[in-house]
N, C-alpha and C positions, 0 to 999 in steps of 0.2 A: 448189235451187241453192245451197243454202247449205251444206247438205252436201258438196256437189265442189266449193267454195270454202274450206270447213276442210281436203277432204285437198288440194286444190292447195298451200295455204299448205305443207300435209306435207313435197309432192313438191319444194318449192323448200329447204326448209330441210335434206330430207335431202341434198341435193346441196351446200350450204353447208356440211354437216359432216363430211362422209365426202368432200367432194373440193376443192369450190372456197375455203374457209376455215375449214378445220378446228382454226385458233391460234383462233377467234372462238367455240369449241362453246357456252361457259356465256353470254355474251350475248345469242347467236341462238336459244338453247335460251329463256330466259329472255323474250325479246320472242314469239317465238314461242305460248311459251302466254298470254300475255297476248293474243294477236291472236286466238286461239283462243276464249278465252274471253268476249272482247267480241264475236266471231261469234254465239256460242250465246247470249248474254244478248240479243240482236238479234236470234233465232231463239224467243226467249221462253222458256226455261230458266232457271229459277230456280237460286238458290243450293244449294238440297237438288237439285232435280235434276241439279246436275253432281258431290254426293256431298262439296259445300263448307260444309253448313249447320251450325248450327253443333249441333243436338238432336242430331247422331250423331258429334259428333266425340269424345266422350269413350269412345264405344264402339269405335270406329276406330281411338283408337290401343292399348285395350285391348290390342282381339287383335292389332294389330299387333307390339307388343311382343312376346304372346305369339311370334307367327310368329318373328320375329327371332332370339327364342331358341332356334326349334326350328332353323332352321338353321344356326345357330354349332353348336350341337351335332352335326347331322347333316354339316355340314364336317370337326367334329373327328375325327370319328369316323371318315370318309374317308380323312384325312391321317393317320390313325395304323394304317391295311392297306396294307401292301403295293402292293398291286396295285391300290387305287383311288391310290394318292400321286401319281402321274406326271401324273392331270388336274389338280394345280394347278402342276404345273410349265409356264408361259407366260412368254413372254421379253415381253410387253405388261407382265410386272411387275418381274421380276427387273433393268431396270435404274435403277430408279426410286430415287430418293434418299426418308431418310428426310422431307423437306418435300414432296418429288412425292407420295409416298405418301399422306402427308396432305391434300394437296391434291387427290388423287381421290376419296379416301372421303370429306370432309368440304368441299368443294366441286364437283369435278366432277359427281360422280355423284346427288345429292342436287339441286342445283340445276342442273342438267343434264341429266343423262340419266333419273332419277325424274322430276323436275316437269313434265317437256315428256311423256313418255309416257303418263303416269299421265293427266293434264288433257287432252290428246287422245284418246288410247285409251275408258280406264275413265270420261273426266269429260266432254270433249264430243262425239266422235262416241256415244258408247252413248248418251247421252243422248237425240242429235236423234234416231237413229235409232229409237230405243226408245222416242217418244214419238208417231211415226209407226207403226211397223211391229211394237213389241212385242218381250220379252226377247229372243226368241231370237234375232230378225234382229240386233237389237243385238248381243248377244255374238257371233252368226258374224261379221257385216260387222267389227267392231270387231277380232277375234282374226286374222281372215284377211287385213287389213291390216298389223298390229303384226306380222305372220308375214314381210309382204314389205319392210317395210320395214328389216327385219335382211340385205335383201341385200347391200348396198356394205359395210355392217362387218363379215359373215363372208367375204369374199373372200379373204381373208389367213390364215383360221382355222391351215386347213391347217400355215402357215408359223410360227406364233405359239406353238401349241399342241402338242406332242411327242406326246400321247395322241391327239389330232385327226388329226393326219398321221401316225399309225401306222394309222391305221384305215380314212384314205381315200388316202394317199398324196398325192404332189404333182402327177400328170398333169393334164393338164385336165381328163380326168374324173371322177377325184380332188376336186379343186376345186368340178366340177358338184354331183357328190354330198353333202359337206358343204355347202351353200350348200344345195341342197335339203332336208338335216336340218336343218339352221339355219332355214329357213321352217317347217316343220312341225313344230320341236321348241319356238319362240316361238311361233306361232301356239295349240299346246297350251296351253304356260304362261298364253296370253292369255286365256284361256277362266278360267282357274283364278283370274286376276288379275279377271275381270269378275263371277263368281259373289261372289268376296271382297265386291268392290265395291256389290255389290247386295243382298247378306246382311246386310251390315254397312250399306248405306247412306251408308258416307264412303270415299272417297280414301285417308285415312290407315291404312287397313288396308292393302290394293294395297301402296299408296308405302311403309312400312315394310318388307313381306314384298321388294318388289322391290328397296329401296335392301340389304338385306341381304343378297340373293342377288347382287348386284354387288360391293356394300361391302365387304362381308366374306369374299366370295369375292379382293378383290384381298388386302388383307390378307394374307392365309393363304397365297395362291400367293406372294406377297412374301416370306413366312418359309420357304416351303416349299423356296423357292431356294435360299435361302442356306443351311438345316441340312442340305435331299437334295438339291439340285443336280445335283452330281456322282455320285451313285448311281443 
């Protein structure tokens, strides 16, 4: 029960962000995994088991770092062919002030949308689950949730993303079908995000690799605007 009482909490807070108060994302993200993780300490998870202790945290943000660099690098490297440049071209960034900017990469998405995922995901569903039913349940049940619950924020993808809606177009089923790669292309990365976690033993591997793959992905589409925009 306590398991379908962390993703209820999920199911309400995802509707809080993506429809019913979404000016409210970093405080309801914020209370949120707090509610999460007073669940699992209630569920008798300790601080290593949710990947919060503190013996692996110098290992954690190791590779974390490591990761981070690997994909600034693999961004750069993107944004400087041709023919991958047009994936950072997203109007979610391009009208964003230099203070908005800042404010996603180093509030938003950090204490937002990393800390709420990460601590639910990778720290307390894998946890309860995987102390019940063992890794592997843990990482599917975990992956295949973080997979659905990317549906209310790819709805738009389409419209947002110019590479997006070149591929799937704008019909509804257009829309069906990213929204569908959008589940199964998070749900993958969740997998990837829960071995991290479990390798490494802390959170701050996950949360770094992820807050980079957003952070840094806004960033860049940000610049990307404004040098190729128009091309």
């Amino acid at each position: 029960m306590r398991i379908f009482l962390a993703v209820a909490v999920l199911v309400v807070v995802n509707a809080l962000n993506n429809r019913l108060a979404p000016e409210l994302y970093v405080p309801v993200c914020l209370a949120a995994a707090a509610v999460l993780i007073l669940i699992a300490r209630w569920d008798g998870i300790t601080w290593g088991g949710l990947g919060l202790g503190e013996a692996t945290l110098g290992r954690g943000l190791r590779w974390g770092l490591i990761l981070a660099g690997a994909v600034l690098f693999s961004y750069l490297m993107a944004l400087a062919v041709p023919i991958t440049r047009p994936l950072f071209l997203d109007e979610r960034a391009d009208d964003l002030s230099v203070g908005q900017l800042l404010f996603r990469v180093l509030i938003r998405v950090p204490f937002g949308t990393v800390l709420l995922e990460e601590v639910a995901f990778r720290g307390v569903l894998w946890a309860m689950v995987e102390r019940r039913w063992g890794v592997t349940w843990a990482t599917s049940v975990s992956s295949i949730l973080f997979g659905f619950w990317h549906v209310l924020p790819s709805l738009g993808i389409t419209r947002a993303n110019s590479a997006v809606g070149a591929v799937f177009g704008h019909s509804t089923l257009g829309v069906a079908l990213s929204v569908a790669a959008a589940i199964v292309g998070t749900a993958a990365a969740g997998v990837v995000f829960c071995e991290l976690r479990r390798r490494s033993g802390s959170l701050l591997t996950s949360a770094a690799l992820h807050w980079a793959l957003n952070g840094e992905g806004y960033i860049l589409a940000w610049g990307a605007d404004r040098w190729w925009g128009a091309s």
